[in-house]
C-alpha positions, 0 to 999 in steps of 0.5 A: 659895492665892492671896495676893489672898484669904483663907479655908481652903486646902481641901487642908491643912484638917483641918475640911474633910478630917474632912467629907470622910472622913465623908461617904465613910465614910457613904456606904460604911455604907450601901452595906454595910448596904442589902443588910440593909435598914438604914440608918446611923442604923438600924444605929448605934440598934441598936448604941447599945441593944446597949451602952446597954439602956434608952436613951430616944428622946431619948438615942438621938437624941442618940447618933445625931445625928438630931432626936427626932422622927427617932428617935421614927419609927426607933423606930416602925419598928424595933418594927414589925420586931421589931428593939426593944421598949419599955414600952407606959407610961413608969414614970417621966414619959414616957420609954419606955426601948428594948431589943433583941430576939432579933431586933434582936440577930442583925440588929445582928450581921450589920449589925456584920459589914458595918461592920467590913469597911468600917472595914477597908478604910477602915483598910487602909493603916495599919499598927497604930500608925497606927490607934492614933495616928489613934484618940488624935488624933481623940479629941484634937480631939473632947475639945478642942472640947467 
C-alpha cells in the first residue's frame, strides 16, 4: 500500500476476503442448484424447515438473510410446488408455522447432495485439521462480532 493513502490493503483484509469467498461460494450454489430449479435462498429455507419444523415466515428470513417480504414470496412459491405446507389459520396471532413435505423432503436431499459437492471442492485443498481450524476461526470471528 502506498504511504500517501490510508484505507485496507485489499490483499491482507480478512473483511474483504470473507466477501470474496462468499460471493464465490454463491455464485458456485447456484450454478449447483440451477439444474434442480432452486436458488440458494430456496435451497437454505428448505434446509432450515428440515432442522427447524415450524419456523415462521419471519424466523425464516431472518435464518436466510432475506427481507420478510422476500420470504412470504419464497413461501408462496414453495407451496405451490409442493415442497412446504403451512396452516391455512395462525393458532397463535398470525404466524403460520412451515413444514416440509414428502416432496420438500426429497428435493432438499438432491439439492443437499449438490451443496456438499461444492463445499467439497471448495474444502478440497485442506486437509482435516484445517477444515476443523478454519471452522473454529470463522465462528470466532462470527461470536466476536455479536
Amino acid at each position: 500500500m502506498s504511504p500517501e493513502r490510508d484505507g485496507v490493503d485489499l490483499d491482507t483484509s480478512v473483511g474483504y476476503l470473507l466477501k470474496v469467498a462468499s460471493s464465490a461460494l454463491r455464485a458456485a450454489m447456484e450454478q449447483a442448484l440451477r439444474p434442480l430449479g432452486m436458488t440458494v435462498t430456496h435451497y437454505s429455507t428448505l434446509e432450515l424447515l428440515a432442522q427447524r419444523p415450524g419456523l415462521s415466515g419471519s424466523e425464516l428470513a431472518r435464518g436466510t438473510f432475506v427481507t420478510r417480504q422476500s420470504m412470504h414470496v419464497l413461501l408462496q412459491s414453495l407451496e405451490e410446488l409442493g415442497h412446504v405446507r403451512r396452516r391455512q389459520e395462525a393458532e397463535v396471532g398470525r404466524t403460520l408455522p412451515a413444514t416440509l413435505t414428502p416432496l420438500g423432503r426429497r428435493r432438499l436431499a438432491l439439492a443437499s447432495a449438490a451443496v456438499r459437492e461444492v463445499e467439497q471442492t471448495m474444502l478440497g485443498g485442506l486437509t482435516e485439521g484445517d477444515r476443523a481450524e478454519a471452522l473454529r476461526l470463522l465462528r470466532s470471528m462470527a461470536d466476536a462480532l455479536r
